[in-house]
C-alpha positions in Angstrom: 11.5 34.2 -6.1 9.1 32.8 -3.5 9.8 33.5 -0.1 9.4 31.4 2.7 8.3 32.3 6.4 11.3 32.1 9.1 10.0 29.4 11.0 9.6 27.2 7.8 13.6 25.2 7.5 15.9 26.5 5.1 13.7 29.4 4.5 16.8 31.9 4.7 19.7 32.4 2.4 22.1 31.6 5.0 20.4 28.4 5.9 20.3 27.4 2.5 23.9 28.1 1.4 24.7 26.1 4.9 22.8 23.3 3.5 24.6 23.2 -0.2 28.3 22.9 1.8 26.7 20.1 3.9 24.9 18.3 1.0 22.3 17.4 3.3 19.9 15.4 1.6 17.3 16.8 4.2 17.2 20.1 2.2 16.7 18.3 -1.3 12.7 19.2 -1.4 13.2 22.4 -0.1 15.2 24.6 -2.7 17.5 23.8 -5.3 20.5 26.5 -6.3 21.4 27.6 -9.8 25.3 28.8 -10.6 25.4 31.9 -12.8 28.6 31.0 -14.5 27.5 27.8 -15.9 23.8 28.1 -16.1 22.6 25.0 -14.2 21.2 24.3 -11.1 21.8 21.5 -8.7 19.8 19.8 -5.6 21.2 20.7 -2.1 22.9 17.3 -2.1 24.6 17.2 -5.4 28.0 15.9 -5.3 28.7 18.4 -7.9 32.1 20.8 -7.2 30.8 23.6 -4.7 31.0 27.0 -6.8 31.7 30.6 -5.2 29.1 31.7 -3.1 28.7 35.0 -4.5 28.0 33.2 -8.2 24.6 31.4 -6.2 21.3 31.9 -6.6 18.0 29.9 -4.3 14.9 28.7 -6.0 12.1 26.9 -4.3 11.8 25.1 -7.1 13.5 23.1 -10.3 10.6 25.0 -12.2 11.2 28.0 -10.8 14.7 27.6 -11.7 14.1 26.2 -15.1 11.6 29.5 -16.0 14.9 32.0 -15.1 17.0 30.0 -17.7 18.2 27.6 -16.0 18.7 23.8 -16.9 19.1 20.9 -14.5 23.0 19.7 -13.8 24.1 16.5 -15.7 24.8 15.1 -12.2 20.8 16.1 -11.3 19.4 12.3 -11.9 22.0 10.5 -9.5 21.7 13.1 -7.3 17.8 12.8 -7.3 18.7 9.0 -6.9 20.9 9.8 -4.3 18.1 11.9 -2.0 15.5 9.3 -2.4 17.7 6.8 -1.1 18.1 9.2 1.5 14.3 9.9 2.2 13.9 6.4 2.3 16.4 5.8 5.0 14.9 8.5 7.0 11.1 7.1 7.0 12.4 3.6 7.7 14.1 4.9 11.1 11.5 6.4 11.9 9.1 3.4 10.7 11.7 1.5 13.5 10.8 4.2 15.8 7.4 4.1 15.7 7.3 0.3 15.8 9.7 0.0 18.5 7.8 3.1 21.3 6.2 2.2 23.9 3.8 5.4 23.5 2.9 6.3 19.9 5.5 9.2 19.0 3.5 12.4 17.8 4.1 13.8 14.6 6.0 16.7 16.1 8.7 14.1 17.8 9.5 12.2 14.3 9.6 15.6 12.4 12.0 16.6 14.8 13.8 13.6 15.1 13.9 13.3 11.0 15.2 17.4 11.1 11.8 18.0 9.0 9.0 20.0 9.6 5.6 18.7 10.9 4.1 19.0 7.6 7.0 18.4 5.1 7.7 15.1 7.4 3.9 14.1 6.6 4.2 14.7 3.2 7.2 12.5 2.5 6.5 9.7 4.9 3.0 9.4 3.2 4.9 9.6 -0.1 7.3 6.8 0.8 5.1 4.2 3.1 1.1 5.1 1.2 0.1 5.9 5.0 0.3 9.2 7.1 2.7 8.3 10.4 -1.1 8.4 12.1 -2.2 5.5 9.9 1.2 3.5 10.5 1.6 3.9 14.1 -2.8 2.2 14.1 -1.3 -0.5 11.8 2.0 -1.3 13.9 -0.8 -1.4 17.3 -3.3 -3.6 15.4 0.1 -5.7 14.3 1.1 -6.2 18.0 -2.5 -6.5 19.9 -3.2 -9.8 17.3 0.3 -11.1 18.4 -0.2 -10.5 21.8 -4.0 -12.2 22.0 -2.5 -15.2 20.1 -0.4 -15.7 23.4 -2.6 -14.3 25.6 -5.4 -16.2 28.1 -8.8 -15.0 27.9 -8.7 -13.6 31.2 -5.8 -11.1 29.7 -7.6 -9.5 27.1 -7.1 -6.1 29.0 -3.2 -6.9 29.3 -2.9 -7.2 25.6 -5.0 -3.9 25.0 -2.7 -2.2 27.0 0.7 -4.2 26.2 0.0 -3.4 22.1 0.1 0.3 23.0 -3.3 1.8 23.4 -3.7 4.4 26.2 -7.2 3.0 27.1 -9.4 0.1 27.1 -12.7 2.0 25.9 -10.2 3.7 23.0 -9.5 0.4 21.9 -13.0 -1.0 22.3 -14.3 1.7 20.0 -12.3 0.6 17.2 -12.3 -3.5 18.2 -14.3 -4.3 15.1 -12.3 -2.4 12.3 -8.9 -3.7 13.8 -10.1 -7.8 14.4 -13.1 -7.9 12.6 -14.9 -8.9 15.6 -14.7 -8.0 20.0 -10.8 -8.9 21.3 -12.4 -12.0 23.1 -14.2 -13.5 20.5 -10.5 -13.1 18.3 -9.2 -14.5 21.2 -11.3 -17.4 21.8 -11.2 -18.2 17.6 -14.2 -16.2 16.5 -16.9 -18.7 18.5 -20.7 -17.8 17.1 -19.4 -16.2 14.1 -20.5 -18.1 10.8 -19.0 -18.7 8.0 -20.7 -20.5 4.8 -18.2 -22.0 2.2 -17.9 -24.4 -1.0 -15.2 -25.6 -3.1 -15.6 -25.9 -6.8 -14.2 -26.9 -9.9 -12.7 -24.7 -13.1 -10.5 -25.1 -15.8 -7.7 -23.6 -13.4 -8.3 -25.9 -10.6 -10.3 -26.1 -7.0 -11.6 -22.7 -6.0 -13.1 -22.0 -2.5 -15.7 -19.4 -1.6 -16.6 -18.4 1.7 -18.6 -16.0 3.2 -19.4 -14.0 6.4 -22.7 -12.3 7.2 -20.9 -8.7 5.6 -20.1 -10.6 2.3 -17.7 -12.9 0.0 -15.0 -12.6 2.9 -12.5 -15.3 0.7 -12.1 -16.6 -2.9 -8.8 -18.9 -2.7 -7.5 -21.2 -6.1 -5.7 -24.2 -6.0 -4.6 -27.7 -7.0 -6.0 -29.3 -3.2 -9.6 -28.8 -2.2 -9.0 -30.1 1.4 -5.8 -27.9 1.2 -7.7 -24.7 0.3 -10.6 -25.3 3.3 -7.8 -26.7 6.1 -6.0 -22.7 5.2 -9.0 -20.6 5.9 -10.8 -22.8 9.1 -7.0 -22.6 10.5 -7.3 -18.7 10.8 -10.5 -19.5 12.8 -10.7 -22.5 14.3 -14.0 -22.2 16.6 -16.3 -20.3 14.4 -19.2 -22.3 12.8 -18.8 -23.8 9.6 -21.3 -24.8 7.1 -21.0 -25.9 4.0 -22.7 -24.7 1.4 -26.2 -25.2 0.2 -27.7 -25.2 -3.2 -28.3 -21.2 -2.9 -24.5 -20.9 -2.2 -23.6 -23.0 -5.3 -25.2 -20.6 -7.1 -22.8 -17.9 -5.7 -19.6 -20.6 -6.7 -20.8 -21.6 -10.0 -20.9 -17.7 -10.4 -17.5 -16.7 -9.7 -16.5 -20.2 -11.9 -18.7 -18.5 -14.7 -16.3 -15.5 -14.5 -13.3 -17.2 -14.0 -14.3 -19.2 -17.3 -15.5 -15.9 -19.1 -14.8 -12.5 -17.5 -17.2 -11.0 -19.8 -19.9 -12.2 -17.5 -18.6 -9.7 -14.6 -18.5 -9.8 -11.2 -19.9 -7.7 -8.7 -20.1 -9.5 -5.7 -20.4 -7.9 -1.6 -17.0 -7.9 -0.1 -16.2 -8.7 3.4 -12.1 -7.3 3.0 -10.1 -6.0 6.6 -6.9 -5.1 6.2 -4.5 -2.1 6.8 -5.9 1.4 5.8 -3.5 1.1 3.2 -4.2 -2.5 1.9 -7.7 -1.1 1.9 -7.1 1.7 -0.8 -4.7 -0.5 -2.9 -7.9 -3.2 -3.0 -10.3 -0.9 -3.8 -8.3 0.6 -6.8 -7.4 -2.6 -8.2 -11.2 -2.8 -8.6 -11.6 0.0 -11.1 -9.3 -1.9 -13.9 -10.9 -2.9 -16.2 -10.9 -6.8 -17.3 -8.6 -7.1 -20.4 -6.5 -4.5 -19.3 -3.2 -4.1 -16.8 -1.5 -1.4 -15.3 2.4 -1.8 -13.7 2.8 -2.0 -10.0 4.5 1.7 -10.2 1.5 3.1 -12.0 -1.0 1.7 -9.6 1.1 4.1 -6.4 1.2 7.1 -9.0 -2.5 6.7 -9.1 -3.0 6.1 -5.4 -0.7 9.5 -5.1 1.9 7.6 -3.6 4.9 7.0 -6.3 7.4 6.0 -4.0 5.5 3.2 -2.1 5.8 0.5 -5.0 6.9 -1.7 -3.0 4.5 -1.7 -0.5 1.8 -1.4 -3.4 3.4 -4.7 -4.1 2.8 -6.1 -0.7 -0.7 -5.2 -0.7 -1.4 -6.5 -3.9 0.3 -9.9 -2.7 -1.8 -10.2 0.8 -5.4 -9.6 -1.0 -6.9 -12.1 0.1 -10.4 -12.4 -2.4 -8.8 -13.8 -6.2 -10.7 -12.4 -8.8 -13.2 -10.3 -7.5 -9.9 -8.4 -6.1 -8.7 -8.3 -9.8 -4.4 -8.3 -8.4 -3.8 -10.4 -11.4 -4.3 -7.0 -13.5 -1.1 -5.8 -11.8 2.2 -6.4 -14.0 6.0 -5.0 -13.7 6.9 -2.3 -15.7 8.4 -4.5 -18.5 5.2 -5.8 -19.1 6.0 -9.4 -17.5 4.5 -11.7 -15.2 5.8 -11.2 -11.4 4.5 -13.4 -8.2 0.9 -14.0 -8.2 -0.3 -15.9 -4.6 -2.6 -18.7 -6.5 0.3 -19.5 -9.3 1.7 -16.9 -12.1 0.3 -19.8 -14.4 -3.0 -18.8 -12.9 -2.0 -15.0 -13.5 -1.4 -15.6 -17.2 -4.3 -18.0 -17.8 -6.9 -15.0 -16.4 -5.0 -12.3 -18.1 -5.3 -14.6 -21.9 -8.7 -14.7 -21.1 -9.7 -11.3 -20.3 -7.7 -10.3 -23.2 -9.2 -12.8 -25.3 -12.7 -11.5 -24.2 -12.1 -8.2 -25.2 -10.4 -8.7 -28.3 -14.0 -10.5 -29.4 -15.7 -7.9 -27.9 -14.2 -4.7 -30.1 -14.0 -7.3 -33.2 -18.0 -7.6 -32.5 -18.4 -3.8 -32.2 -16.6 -3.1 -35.6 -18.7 -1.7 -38.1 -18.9 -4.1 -40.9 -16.8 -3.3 -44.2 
């Protein structure tokens, strides 16, 4: 069997065993132990009966169990149940923690505080939330500075800096772009001098908007209410510069209609997309699927490498904030079915029949002839 270092947890026998009488969940991707008398082995936190210590053996591993003869307890998939339920509740305290510091906690404090180590705390906090605790804590700051500009006074802007956690103006100054999009006093003061070019058009599903910033198509929005669709995006900015769009813009609208009226056309459009480091990697995988095909929300974290975050795979999928060229209708439940969709699951269905469609006529066209 593989031995751990002292320092690691749970790395001795003694610890281990201690663990098993506990069923501390903590332990539950550590080791699991095998019983000689019946052949199986259990997680640390099974609620199975506690054998004889001397009839216990420790494997780092179900595998490793599994390859010295061992097979998994009947009680082994609610007690796997039963330890992600309690990972979970262990990242979202410390989730609270991080959000609720006044100076970002370092990995060394929430490992303690979780009664993981530094690296095994990173590994499951990734697995559970898609972000390292690094990546959270930047999201939680960028979360407050935006709330605290929103009631702030121009004169303030250092105030907020400092009241949504970062140690140092010129810190957050060197990273003022990526986390607004633009300096804190032109967020502040509604994104004066930046411009904006937009048009609404017309499709078989209804109005759809397109706007766009000098770093690309920065918003593609459907809808049953023009007006509705522009008042929605100026709100977010109400003093830049707006100008509608001119007959070379059309041509960018009448392209994303063409799509939207036959994906086979494609779409490969610059995008202007900010959001969370994690939004950010959900967006750009949703961008490698293939049109007339779909993939479930739980395969999409298993191939972002985080299979517990579904739910905030979800979330992601929900604020993308570009329709179409963002392909989130692509993304289905595991049954197959239709879940939300933020322009209409009618809209969903209606660009999923067509895709479909498309390639159906597409592989029918390919056929060699009989």
């Amino acid at each position: 069997m593989k031995t751990r270092t002292p320092n690691q947890p749970f790395a001795t026998a003694e610890a281990r065993w201690a663990a098993v009488l506990a069923r501390d969940p903590r332990a539950d991707d550590h080791f699991v132990y095998a019983v000689k008398t019946t052949g199986v082995y259990c997680p640390p936190s099974s609620s199975a009966r506690l054998p004889h210590r001397r009839n216990v053996e420790f494997f780092d591993s179900a595998r490793a169990a599994e390859a010295a003869g061992y097979r998994p307890s009947r009680r082994h998939h609610g007690d796997q149940t039963s330890a992600a339920v309690a990972r979970a509740q262990l990242v979202a305290a410390s989730c609270r923690r991080i959000e609720a510091a006044e100076r970002q906690p370092t990995l060394d404090e929430l490992a303690a505080n979780a009664g993981m180590s530094p690296s095994h705390f990173h590994k499951v906090f990734k697995a559970e939330t898609g972000l390292t605790p690094k990546e959270y804590a930047a999201a939680v700051r960028a979360k407050k500075l935006r709330s605290e500009l929103a009631h702030a006074e121009v004169s303030s802007v250092t105030s907020a800096i400092y009241g949504a956690g970062y140690g140092s103006s010129s810190r957050f100054y060197a990273a003022s772009d990526g986390v607004l999009g633009m300096g804190a006093r032109d967020y502040l003061a509604g994104a004066p001098g930046l411009t904006i070019r937009f048009a609404v058009g017309q499709c078989t599903l209804g109005a759809v908007l397109v706007a766009q910033s000098h770093r690309g198509v920065c918003a593609i929005s459907l809808g049953d209410d023009p007006d509705r669709l522009v008042r929605d995006l100026q709100d977010q900015f109400p003093n830049a510069e707006w100008v509608g769009g001119d007959t070379q813009f059309e041509q960018l609208v009448a392209q994303v209609v063409g799509f939207i009226e036959a994906p086979s056309l494609g779409l490969n459009l610059p995008l202007d997309v900010r959001g969370t480091a994690f939004q950010e990697r959900v967006w750009r995988a949703l961008r490698e699927i293939p049109a007339g095909t779909t993939i479930s929300y739980t395969d999409l974290a298993q191939r972002l490498g985080v299979p517990r975050a579904v739910r905030a795979v979800a979330h992601a999928c929900a604020k993308n904030p570009i329709a179409v060229a963002i392909p989130c209708h692509r993304v289905v439940r595991m049954d197959g079915g239709l879940s939300g969709y933020r322009w209409g699951v009618e809209r969903k269905q209606a660009l999923l029949q067509r895709e479909a469609s498309t390639q159906a006529r597409a592989v029918a066209r390919s056929a060699p002839a009989s």
